[in-house]
TORNU-540249 format. One record per residue (C-alpha): x, y negated, z negated; residue in three letters; residue number from 1. Coordinates in pm, whole numbers. Last residue first. Layout:
% TORNU-540249
<node <X,Y,Z>,ala,NUM>
...
//
This chain:
% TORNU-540249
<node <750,-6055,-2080>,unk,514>
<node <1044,-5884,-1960>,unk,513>
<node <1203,-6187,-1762>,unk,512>
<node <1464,-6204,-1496>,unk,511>
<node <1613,-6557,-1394>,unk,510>
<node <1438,-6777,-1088>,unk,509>
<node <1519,-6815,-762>,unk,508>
<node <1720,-6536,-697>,unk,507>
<node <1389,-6266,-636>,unk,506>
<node <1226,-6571,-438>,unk,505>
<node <1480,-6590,-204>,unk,504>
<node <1529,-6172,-171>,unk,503>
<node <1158,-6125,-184>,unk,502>
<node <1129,-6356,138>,unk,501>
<node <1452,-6217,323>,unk,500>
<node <1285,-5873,257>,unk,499>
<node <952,-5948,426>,unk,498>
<node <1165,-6187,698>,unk,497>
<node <1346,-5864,784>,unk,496>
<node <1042,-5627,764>,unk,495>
<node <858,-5879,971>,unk,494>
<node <1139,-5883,1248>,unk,493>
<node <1227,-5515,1292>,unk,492>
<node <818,-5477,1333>,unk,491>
<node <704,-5195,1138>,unk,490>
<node <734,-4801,1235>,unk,489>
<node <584,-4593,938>,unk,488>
<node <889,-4443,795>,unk,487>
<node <892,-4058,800>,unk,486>
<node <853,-3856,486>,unk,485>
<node <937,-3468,526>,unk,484>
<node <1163,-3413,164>,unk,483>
<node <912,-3608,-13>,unk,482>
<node <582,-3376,113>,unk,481>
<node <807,-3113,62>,unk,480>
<node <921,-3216,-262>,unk,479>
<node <587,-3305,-399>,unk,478>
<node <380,-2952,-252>,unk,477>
<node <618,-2804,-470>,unk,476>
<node <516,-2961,-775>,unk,475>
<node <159,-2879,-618>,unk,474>
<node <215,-2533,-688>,unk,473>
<node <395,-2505,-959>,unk,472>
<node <130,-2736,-1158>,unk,471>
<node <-129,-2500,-936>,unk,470>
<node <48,-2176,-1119>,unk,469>
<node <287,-1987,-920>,unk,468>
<node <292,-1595,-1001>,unk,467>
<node <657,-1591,-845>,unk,466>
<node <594,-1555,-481>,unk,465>
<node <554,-1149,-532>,unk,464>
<node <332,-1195,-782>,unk,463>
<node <67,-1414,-575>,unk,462>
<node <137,-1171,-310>,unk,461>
<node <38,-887,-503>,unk,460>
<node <-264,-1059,-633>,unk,459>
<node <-382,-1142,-309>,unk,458>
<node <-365,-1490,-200>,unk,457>
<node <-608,-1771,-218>,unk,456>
<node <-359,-2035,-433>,unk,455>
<node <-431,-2436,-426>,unk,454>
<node <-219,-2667,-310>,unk,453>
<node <-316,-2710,58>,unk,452>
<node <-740,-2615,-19>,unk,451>
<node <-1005,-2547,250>,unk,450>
<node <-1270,-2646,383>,unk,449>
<node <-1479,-2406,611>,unk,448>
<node <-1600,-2371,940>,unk,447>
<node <-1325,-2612,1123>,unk,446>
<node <-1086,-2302,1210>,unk,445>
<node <-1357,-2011,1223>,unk,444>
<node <-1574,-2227,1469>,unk,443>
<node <-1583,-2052,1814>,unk,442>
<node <-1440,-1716,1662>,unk,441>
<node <-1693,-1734,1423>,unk,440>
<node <-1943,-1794,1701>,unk,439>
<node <-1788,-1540,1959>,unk,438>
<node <-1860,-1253,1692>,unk,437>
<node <-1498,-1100,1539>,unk,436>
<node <-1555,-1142,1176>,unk,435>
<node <-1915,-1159,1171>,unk,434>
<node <-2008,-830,1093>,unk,433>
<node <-2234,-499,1194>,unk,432>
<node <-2505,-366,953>,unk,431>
<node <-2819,-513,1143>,unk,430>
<node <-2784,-758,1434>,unk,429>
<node <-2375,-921,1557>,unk,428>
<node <-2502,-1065,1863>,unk,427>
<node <-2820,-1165,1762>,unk,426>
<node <-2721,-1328,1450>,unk,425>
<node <-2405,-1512,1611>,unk,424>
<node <-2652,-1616,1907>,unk,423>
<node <-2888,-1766,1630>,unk,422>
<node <-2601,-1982,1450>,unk,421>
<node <-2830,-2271,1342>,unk,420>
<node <-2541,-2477,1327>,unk,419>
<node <-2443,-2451,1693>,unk,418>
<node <-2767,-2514,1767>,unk,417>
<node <-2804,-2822,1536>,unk,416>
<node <-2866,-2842,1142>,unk,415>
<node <-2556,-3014,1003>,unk,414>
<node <-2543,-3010,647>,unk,413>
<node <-2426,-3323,481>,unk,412>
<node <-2090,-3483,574>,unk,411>
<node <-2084,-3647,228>,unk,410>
<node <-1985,-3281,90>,unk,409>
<node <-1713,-3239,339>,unk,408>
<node <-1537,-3566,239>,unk,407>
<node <-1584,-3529,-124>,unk,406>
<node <-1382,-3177,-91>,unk,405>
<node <-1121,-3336,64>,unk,404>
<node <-1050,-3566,-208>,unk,403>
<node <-949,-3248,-370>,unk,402>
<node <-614,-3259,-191>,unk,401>
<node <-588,-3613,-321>,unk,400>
<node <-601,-3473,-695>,unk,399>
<node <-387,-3203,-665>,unk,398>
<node <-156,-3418,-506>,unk,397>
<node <-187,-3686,-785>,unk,396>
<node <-152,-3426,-1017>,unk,395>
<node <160,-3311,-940>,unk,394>
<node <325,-3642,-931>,unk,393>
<node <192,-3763,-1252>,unk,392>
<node <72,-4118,-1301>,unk,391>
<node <80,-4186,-1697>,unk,390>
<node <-49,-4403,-1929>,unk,389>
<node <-427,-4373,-1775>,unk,388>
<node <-632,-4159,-2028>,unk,387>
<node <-349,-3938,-2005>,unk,386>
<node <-332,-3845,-1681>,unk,385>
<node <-423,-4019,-1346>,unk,384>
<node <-261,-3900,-982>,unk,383>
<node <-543,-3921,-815>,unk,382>
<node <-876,-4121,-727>,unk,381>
<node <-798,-4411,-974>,unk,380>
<node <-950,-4665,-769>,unk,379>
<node <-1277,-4576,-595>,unk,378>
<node <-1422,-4814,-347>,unk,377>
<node <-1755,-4750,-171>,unk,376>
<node <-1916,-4588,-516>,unk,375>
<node <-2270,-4461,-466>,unk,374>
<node <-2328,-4244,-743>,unk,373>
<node <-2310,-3885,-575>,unk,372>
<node <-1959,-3966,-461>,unk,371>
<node <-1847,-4108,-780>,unk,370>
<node <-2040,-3880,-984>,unk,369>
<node <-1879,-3580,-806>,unk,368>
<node <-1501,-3743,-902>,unk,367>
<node <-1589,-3845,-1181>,unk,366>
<node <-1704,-3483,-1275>,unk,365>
<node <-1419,-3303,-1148>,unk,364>
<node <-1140,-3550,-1297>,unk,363>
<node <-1312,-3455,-1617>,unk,362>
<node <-1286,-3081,-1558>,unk,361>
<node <-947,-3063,-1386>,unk,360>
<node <-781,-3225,-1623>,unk,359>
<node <-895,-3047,-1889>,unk,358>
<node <-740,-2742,-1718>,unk,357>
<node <-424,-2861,-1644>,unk,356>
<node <-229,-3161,-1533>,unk,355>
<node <-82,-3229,-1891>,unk,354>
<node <-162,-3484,-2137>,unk,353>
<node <-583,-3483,-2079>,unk,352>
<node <-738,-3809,-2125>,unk,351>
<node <-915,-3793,-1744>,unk,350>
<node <-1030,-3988,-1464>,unk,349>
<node <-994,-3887,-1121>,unk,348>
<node <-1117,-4196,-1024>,unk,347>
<node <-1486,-4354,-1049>,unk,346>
<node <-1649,-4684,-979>,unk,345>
<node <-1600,-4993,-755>,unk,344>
<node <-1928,-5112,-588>,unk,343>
<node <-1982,-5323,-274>,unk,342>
<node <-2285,-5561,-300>,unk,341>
<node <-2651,-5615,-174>,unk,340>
<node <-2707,-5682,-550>,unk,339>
<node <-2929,-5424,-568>,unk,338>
<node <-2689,-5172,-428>,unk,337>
<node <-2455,-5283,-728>,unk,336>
<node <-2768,-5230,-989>,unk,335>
<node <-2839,-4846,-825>,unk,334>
<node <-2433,-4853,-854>,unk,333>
<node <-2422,-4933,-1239>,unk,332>
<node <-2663,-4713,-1322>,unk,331>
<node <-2511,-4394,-1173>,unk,330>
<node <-2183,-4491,-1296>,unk,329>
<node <-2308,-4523,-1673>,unk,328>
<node <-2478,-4173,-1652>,unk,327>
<node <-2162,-4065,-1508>,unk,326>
<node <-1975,-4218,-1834>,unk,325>
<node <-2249,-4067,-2054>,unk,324>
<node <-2232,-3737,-1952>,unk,323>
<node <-1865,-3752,-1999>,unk,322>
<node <-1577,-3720,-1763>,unk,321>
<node <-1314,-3982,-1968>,unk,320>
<node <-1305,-3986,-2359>,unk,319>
<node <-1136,-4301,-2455>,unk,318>
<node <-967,-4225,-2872>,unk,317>
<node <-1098,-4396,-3179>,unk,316>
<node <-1030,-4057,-3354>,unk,315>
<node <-1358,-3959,-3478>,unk,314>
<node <-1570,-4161,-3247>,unk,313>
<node <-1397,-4026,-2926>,unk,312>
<node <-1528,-4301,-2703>,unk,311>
<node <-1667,-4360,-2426>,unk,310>
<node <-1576,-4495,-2034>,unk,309>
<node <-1670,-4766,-1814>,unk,308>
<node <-1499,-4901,-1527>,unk,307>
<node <-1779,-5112,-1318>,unk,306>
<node <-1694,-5307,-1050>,unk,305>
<node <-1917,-5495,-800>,unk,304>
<node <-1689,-5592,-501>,unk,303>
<node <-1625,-5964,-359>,unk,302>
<node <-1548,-6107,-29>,unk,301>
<node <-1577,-6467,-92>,unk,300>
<node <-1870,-6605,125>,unk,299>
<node <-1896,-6948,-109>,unk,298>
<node <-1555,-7008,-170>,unk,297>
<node <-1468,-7101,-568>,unk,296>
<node <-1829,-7123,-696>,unk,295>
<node <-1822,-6822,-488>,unk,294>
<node <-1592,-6609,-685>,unk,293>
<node <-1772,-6765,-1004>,unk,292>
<node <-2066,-6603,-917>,unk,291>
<node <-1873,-6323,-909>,unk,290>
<node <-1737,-6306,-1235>,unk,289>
<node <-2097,-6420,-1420>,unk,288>
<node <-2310,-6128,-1197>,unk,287>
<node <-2046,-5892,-1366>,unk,286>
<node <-1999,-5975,-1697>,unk,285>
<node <-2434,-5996,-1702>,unk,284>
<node <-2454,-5656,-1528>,unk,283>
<node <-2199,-5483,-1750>,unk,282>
<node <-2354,-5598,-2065>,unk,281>
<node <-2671,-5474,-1971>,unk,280>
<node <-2530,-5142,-1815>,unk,279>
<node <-2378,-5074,-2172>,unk,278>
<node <-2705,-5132,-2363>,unk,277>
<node <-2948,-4933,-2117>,unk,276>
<node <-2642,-4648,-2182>,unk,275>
<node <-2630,-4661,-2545>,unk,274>
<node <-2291,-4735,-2761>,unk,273>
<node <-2302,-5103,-2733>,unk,272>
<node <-1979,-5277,-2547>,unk,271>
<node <-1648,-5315,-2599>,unk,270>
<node <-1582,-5037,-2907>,unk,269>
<node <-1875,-4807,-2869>,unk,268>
<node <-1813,-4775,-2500>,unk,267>
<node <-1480,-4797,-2382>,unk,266>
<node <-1531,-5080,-2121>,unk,265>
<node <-1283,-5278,-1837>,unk,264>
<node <-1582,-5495,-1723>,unk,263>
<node <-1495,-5500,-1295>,unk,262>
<node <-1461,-5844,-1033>,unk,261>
<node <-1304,-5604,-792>,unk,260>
<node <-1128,-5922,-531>,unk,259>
<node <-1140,-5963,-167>,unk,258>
<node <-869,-6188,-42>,unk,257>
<node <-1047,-6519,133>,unk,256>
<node <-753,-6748,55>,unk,255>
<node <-971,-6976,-188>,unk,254>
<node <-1073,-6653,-374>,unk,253>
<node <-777,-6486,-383>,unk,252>
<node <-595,-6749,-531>,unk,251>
<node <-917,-6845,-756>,unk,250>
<node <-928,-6458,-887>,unk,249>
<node <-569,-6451,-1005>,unk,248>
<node <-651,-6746,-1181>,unk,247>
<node <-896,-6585,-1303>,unk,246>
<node <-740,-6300,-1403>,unk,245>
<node <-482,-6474,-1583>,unk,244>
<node <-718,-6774,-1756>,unk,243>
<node <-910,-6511,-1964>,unk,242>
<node <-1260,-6410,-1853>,unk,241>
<node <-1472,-6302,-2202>,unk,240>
<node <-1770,-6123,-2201>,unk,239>
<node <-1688,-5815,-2443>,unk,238>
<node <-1513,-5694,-2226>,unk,237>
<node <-1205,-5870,-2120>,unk,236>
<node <-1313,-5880,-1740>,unk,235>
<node <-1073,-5738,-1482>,unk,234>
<node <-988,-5891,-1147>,unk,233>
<node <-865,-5581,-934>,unk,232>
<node <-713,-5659,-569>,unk,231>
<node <-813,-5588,-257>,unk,230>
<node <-606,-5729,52>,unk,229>
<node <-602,-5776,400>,unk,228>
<node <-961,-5942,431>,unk,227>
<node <-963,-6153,733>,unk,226>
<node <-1008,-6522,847>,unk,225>
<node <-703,-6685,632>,unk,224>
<node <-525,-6367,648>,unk,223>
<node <-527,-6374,1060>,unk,222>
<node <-415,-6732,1052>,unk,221>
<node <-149,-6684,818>,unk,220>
<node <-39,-6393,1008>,unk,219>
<node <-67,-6028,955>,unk,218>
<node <274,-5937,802>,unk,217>
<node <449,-6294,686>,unk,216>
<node <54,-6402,583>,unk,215>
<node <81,-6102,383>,unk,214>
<node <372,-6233,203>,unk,213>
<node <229,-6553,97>,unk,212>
<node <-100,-6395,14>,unk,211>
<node <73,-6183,-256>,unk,210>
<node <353,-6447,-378>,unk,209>
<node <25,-6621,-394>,unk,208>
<node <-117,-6378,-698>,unk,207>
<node <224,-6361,-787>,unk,206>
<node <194,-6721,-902>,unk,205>
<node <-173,-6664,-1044>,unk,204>
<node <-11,-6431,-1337>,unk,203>
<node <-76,-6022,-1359>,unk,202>
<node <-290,-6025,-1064>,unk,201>
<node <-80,-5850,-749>,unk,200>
<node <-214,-5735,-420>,unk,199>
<node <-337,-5390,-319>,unk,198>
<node <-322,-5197,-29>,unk,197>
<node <-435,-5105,321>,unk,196>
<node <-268,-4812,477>,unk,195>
<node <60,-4841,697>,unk,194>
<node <287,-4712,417>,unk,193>
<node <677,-4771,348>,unk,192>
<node <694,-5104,454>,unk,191>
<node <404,-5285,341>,unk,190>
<node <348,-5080,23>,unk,189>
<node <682,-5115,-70>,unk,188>
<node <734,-5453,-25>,unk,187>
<node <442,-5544,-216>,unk,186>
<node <588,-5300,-538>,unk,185>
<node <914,-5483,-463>,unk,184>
<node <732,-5848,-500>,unk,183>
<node <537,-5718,-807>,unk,182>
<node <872,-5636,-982>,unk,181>
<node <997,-5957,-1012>,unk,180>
<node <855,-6133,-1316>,unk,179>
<node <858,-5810,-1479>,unk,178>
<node <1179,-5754,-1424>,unk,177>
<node <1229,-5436,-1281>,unk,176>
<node <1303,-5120,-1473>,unk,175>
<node <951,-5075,-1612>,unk,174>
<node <835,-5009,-1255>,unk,173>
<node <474,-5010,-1362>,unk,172>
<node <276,-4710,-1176>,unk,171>
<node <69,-4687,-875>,unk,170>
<node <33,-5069,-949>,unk,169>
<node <-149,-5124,-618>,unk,168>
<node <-360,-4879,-417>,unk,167>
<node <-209,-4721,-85>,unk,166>
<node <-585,-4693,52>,unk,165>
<node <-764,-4396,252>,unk,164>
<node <-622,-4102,41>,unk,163>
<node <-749,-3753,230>,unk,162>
<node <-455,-3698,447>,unk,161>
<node <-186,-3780,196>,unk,160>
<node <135,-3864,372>,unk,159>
<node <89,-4197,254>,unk,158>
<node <-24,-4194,-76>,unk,157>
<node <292,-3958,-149>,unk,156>
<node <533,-4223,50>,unk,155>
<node <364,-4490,-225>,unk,154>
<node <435,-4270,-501>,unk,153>
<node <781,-4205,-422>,unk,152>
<node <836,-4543,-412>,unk,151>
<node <691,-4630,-745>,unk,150>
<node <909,-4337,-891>,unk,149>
<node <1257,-4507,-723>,unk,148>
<node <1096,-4851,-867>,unk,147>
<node <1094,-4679,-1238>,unk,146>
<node <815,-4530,-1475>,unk,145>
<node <921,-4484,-1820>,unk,144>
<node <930,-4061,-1922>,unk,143>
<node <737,-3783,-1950>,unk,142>
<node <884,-3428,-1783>,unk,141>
<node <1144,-3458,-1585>,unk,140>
<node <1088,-3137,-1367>,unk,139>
<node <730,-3098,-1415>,unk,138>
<node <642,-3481,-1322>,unk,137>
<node <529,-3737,-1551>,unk,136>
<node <542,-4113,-1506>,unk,135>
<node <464,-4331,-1791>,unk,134>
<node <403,-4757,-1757>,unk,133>
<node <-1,-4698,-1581>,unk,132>
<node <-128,-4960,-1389>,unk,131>
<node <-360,-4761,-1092>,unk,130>
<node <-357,-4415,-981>,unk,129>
<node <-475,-4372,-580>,unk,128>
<node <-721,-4565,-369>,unk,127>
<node <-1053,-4316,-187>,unk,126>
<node <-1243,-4527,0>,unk,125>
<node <-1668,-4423,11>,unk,124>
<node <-1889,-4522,260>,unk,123>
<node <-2267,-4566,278>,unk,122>
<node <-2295,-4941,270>,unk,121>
<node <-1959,-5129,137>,unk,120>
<node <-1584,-5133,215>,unk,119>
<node <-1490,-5033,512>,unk,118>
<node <-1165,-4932,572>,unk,117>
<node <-849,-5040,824>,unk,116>
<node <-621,-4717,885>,unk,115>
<node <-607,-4688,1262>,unk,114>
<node <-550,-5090,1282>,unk,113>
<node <-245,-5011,1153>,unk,112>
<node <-122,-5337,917>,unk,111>
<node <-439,-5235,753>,unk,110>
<node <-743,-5480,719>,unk,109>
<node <-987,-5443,462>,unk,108>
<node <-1360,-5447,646>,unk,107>
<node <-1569,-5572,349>,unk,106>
<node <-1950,-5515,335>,unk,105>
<node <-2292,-5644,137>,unk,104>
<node <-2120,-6038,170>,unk,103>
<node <-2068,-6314,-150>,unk,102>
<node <-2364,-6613,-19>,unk,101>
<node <-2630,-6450,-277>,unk,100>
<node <-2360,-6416,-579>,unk,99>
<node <-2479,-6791,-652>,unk,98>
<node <-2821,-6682,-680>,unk,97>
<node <-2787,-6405,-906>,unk,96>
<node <-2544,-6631,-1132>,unk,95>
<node <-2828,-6896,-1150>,unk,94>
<node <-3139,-6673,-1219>,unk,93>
<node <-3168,-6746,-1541>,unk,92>
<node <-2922,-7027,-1689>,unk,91>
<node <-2558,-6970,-1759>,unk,90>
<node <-2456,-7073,-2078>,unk,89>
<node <-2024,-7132,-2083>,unk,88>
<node <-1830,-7122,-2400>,unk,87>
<node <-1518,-7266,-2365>,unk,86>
<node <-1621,-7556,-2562>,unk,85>
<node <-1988,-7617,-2504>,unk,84>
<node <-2082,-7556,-2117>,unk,83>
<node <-2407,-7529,-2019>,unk,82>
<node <-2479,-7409,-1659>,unk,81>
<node <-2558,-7640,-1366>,unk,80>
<node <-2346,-7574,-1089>,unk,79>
<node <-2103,-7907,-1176>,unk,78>
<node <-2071,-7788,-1532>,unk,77>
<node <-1955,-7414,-1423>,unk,76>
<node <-1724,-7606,-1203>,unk,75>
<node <-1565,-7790,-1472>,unk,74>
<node <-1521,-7476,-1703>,unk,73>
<node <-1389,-7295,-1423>,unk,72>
<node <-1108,-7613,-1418>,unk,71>
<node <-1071,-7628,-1787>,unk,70>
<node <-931,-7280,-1834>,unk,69>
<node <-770,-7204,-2110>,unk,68>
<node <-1077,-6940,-2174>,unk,67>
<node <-1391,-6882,-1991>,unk,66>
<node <-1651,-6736,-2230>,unk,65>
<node <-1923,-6623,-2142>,unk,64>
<node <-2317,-6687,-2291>,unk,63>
<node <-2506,-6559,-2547>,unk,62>
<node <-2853,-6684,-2502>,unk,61>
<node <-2853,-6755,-2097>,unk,60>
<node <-2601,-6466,-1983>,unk,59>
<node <-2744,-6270,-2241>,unk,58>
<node <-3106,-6320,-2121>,unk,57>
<node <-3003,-6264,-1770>,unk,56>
<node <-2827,-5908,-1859>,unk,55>
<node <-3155,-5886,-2046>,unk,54>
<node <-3373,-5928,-1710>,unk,53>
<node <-3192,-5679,-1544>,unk,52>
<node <-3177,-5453,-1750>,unk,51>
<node <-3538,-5435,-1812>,unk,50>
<node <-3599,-5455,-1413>,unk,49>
<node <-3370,-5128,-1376>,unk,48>
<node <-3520,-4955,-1654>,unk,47>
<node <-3898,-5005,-1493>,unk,46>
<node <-3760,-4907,-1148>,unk,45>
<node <-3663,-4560,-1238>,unk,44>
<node <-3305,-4523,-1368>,unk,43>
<node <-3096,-4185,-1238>,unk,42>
<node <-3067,-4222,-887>,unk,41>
<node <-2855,-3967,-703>,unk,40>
<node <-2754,-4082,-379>,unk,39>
<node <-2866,-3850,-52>,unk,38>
<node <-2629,-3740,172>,unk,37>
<node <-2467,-3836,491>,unk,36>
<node <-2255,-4082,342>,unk,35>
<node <-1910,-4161,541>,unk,34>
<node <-1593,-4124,418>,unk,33>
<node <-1293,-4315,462>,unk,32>
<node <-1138,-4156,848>,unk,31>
<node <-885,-3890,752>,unk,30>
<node <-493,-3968,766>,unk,29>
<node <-273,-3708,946>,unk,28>
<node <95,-3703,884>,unk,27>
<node <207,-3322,969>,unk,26>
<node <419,-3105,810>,unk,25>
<node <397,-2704,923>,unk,24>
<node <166,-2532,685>,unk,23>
<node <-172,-2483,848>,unk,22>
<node <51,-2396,1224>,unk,21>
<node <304,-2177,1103>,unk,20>
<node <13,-1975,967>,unk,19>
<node <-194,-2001,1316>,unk,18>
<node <166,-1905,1458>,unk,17>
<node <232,-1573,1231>,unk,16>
<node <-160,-1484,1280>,unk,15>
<node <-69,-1478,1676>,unk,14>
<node <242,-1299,1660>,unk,13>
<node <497,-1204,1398>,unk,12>
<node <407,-999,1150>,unk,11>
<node <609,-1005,814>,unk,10>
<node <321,-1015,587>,unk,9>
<node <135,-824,704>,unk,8>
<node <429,-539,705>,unk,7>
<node <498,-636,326>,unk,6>
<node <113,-526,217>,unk,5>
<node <190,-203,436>,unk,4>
<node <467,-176,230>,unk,3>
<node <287,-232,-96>,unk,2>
<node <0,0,0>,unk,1>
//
């Protein structure tokens, strides 16, 4: 049995080319996905209107605050709200009307026109690990994350059919100034991928170092007319917008950059512990952060974000893939959709350490909720551990190969001739099989997804290749993947006046690590 197992294995032939074929390296990227399903609503109409109207009441009663900055505060005084310190009163009805000029889609250009996404309607764009300081791989184990790691990242998201977006912060290059680092992080996503990315928010300055540089890619006049980035304006939940992120947000803003106005919520700490509670506070952050968007450029592209998760109530700890947190997702997106505006939601969230079997549960169910929810724009979609301190190598390709899975569910179920498979039934009649009908034959390679990390093998063969398990596995999906990287061909001239630009402003001012 063994040796015929070994003979099998060994054939040359047509099997021996279909198998060089699945494994050989190739650089595909798939299309963002497309809805052809059905969106799982969880609030009926009455919950939705009672939400609504308290998020309107808060906004009204309670208020915002905008802090250190006296500019928003201005503007929120010219558009009719009350202002009283830094405390800003927005009437009913005035935030929901202001957020009526920011538009229902985004296209987000890619310096390959091939890889420019939609953002908005029935699609879904997949963006990779976001802000964490700790890499982990299997080899090095947990450590601070460096530029060599951000790189790596970056070529991962690239070679990864299923990943639509490059992201941002894959991980914080802790050995880079951190006044400097986010023009090597920009560098690397516009030289090393061709996918849409990410620009920076941790201070306004770098905010324009952003625009400035894509304007050296695309063209000032291109930028100025086109979304090129996306970049992630979080709220300090409870209702507070700090001067950083907004600033951040007016850059973008004025320079027509589409920005994730998104509550950053562990439930039970930043916002009330119930669900109708949660969404409340979410809806009245929200509807106040984008309004302000087009108080700043009326037409703003703008997306609806919503990062909510619970909490451990023993140990104080985030608790990621919970009912409630997909309960949370689905209500935030039927409140998005009524909005007429693109929603942010989901990631392979989880608080597991390793890139195991917790892992795979909670990044499971954000990952279903997300497509089943409604999310166009999902940050986060691999490479997440530990509650979001670390990126991990293997699980960010364990992660993006699961992506596929999203994309053949929102293809539906396709119901045509071919589909119906009546010749194969014919053909084949009682007690024969399908192995060898002209129908299988005609569809075998496209008929089914299937997995390039994880292990289908016999048992014996499993053994014989060292009993892998999927860290193993997708460990060695990383160096191969790494080992095969090609360079994304970029104009000699633009990468030269890219670098001569980070160079200039790099020596014009001394490192700092706060």
């Amino acid at each position: 049995m063994a040796e015929a197992a070994t003979r099998r294995r060994g054939r040359s032939g047509g099997g021996a080319a279909r198998r060089a074929e699945r494994t050989g390296l190739k650089i595909e990227a798939a299309k963002y996905i497309e809805r052809n399903i059905p969106l799982y609503e969880i609030l009926n109409e009455e919950a939705l209107e009672i939400i609504e109207s308290n998020a309107e009441g808060i906004l009204q009663e309670v208020g915002v605050n905008f802090v250190n900055n006296p500019a928003a505060l201005q503007r929120w005084r010219d558009a009719g709200a009350d202002v009283e310190g830094e405390r800003v009163r927005i009437p009913r009805g005035l935030a929901r009307q202001l957020c009526k000029t920011a538009p229902s889609t985004i296209t987000q250009h890619a310096r390959n026109p091939e890889r420019t996404v939609e953002i908005g309607g029935n699609t879904l764009v997949c963006a990779p690990v976001y802000g964490p300081p700790f890499v982990r791989d299997a080899a090095g184990g947990r450590r601070y994350a460096t530029m060599d790691d951000f790189q790596k990242f970056v070529k991962l998201g690239y070679m990864s059919k299923w990943l639509h977006h490059s992201g941002g912060t894959v991980c914080e290059p802790t050995d880079v100034a951190v006044n400097k680092r986010h023009l090597d992080m920009l560098l690397a996503h516009m030289t090393l991928s061709d996918k849409p990315f990410m620009g920076s928010v941790t201070e306004p300055s770098r905010a324009q170092d952003s625009v400035d540089m894509c304007e050296i890619l695309f063209g000032k006049e291109f930028v100025q007319n086109n979304a090129v980035m996306t970049s992630l304006i979080n709220i300090n939940s409870p209702l507070t917008f700090d001067d950083v992120m907004m600033g951040a947000l007016e850059v973008y803003a004025k320079n027509n950059q589409a920005c994730i106005v998104s509550p950053f919520i562990v439930g039970g700490a930043m916002a009330p512990v119930s669900v109708v509670g949660t969404l409340t506070q979410v809806l009245a952050e929200v509807l106040a952060g984008i309004a302000y968007s087009q108080l700043i450029r009326p037409g703003a592209p703008v997306i609806f974000g919503a990062f909510v998760t619970s909490i451990d109530m023993n140990s104080g700890a985030p608790t990621f893939g919970t009912p409630e947190a997909s309960q949370i997702l689905y209500g935030a997106g039927q409140l998005a959709r009524r909005l007429g505006l693109p929603f942010r939601s989901g990631g392979g969230l989880c608080g597991s350490k390793l890139p195991d079997a917790q892992a795979a549960y909670e990044t499971a169910h954000t990952h279903n909720a997300a497509l089943m929810g409604g999310v166009n724009f999902m940050l986060h979609s691999c490479g997440w551990l530990e509650g979001g301190l670390v990126s991990s190598f293997e699980k960010f390709v364990m992660d993006a190969d699961q992506l596929g899975v999203l994309h053949q569910m929102a293809r539906g179920v396709a119901h045509d001739e071919n589909a119906q498979a009546l010749d194969a039934i014919h053909e084949v009649g009682p007690g024969g099989h399908y192995l060898g009908c002209a129908h299988t034959q005609a569809n075998f390679k496209d008929a089914f997804w299937r997995s390039e990390v994880l292990d289908y093998k016999p048992f014996e063969t499993w053994a014989d290749e060292g009993a892998r398990d999927t860290q193993m596995l997708a460990s060695t999906r990383v160096e191969r993947l790494l080992a095969g990287y090609q360079k994304p061909a970029i104009d000699p001239g633009i990468e030269e006046a890219l670098n001569a630009y980070v160079a200039e402003k790099k020596a014009s001012m001394p490192d700092a690590f706060v």
